[in-house]
C-alpha positions, 0 to 999 in steps of 0.5 A: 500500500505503501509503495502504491502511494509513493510511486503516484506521488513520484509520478504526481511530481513528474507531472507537475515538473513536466508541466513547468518545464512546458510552461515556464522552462523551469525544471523542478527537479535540476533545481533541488537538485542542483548541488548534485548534478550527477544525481539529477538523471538518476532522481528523473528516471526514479520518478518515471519508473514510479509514474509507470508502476502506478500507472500499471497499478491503477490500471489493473486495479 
């Protein structure tokens, strides 16, 4: 139950990320994590991966 509700909160944030990336060229995530740029694909592949099990989870529910 726990895991459901994480990855649609990851996927809720990617989301909203994309949507500012689309409207105001302002990406959330290399903000916060800016000191650490090695870091940043790693945090946007985390969160697509998250997005996708949720979407499959909700889906199959």
């Amino acid at each position: 139950m726990a895991l459901k509700r994480i990855a649609l909160f990851l996927g809720l944030l990617g989301g909203i990320n994309w949507a500012l990336v689309g409207a105001f060229k302002f990406d959330l995530i290399k903000f916060a994590f800016d000191f650490m740029p090695v870091l940043v694909p790693v945090v946007q592949i985390v969160i697509g991966v998250a997005a996708c099990y949720a979407l499959f989870v909700y889906m199959v529910k």
